[in-house]
C-alpha positions, 0 to 999 in steps of 0.5 A: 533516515538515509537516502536510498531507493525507497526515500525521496525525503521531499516526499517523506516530508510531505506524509509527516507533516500530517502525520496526526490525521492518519485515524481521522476519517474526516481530515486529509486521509478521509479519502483513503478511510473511503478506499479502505474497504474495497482494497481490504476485501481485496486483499483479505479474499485473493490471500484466502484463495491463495494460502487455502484459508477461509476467509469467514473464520475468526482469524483466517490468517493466523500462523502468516506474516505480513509486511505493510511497507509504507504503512502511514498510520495503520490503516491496513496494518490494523486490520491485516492483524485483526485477521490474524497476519503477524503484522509488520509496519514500516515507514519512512517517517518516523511521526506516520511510525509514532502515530500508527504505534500509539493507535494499535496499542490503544486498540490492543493490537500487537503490531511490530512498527519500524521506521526503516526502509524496503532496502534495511529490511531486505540487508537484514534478510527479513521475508514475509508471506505477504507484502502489502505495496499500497499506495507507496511506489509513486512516491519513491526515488528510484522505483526499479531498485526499491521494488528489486528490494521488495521483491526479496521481501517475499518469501517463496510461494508468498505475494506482494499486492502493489496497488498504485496509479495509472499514468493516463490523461484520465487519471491526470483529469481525475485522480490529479487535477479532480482530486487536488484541485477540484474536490479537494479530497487530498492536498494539493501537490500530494501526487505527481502525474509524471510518477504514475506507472501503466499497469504493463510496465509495472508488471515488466519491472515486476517479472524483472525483479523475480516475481510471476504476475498474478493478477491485475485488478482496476478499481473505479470510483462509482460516482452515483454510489458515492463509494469505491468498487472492484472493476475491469477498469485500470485507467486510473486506480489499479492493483497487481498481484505477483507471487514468488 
């Protein structure tokens, strides 16, 4: 894979390397099979609202695509096509492609994975109803010019949902140094604090790039409950919807 904006291969290296774990619950992704939930509500109840559709029918979003840049395994991939989207993965790393496809077709899932960057997909002129940015833009080289490319990703009237992490001494105490070094939830090294992104600015970079902020929302770990929530708080977990 070439370098571009979309690929620090320090960083691509790091998710190959444990590829295998993707579908794991209790390996090294076990905190994202945790998150899951609460990000897939999410997204499945703001594109309901947003394209009218019902989100108790069986299928709610068929006739819809849907990108999942930086797919990993297929964690949101799967039940993004299980809703009826026409799913595309892609991913910068050929093993997180590998894994993901061998897992949907063994779930008889039809999902069309590529290992291929934002910027290709945007050359070929590729464009998608929704595309999910989860989780992906801390890792990437030049966070400007990968999310222009995205923002052409989009077709018009449809969203892209960037879900990534404050940069706040709060989330240096707990999605950092908690998380690396003290509960052990993900390897260590796995996040750099200096990539964390505010809310304010990633919004700004987004209208930069066309696209109108729709909605921002904070997600927070509820220690009592043991489980991930929706709320008002965006110090250290947040999404940010923008449409086009």
């Amino acid at each position: 894979m070439t370098d571009t904006a979309s690929v620090d291969p320090a960083e691509v290296q790091k998710f190959a390397a444990i590829a295998a774990e993707w579908w794991d619950p209790t390996g090294k992704f076990a905190p994202l099979h945790k998150f899951n939930p609460v990000r897939l509500t999410f997204v499945r109840d703001f594109a309901a609202a947003h394209f009218g559709r019902d989100p108790k029918r069986v299928r709610p979003f068929a006739g819809l695509t849907l990108l999942d840049i930086g797919c990993g395994g297929g964690l949101l991939a799967e039940p993004m096509a299980r809703l009826g989207f026409a799913v595309m993965g892609a991913d910068a790393a050929a093993q997180n492609i590998k894994t993901a496809a061998t897992h949907a077709q063994q779930s008889g899932l039809d999902i069309a994975y590529r290992c291929v960057t934002a910027e290709t997909l945007a050359e070929e002129g590729a464009t998608f109803d929704v595309v999910l940015n989860m989780e992906v833009v801390e890792h990437v080289a030049d966070l400007g010019a990968y999310l222009t490319s995205c923002a052409t990703l989009v077709k018009p009237g449809g969203i892209m949902i960037v879900a990534t992490l404050n940069k706040t001494f709060k989330s240096l105490a707990l999605a950092k140094i908690g998380a690396e070094y003290v509960l052990n939830w993900v390897p260590r090294g796995t996040h750099d604090w200096n990539r964390f992104i505010a809310p304010a600015d990633l919004a700004a970079q987004l209208k930069e790039c066309g696209l109108t902020v729709l909605k921002t929302q904070g997600v927070s770990f509820d220690p009592l409950a043991w489980d991930w929530r929706l709320a008002r708080d965006t110090d250290v977990n947040y999404m940010i919807v923008a449409g086009r």
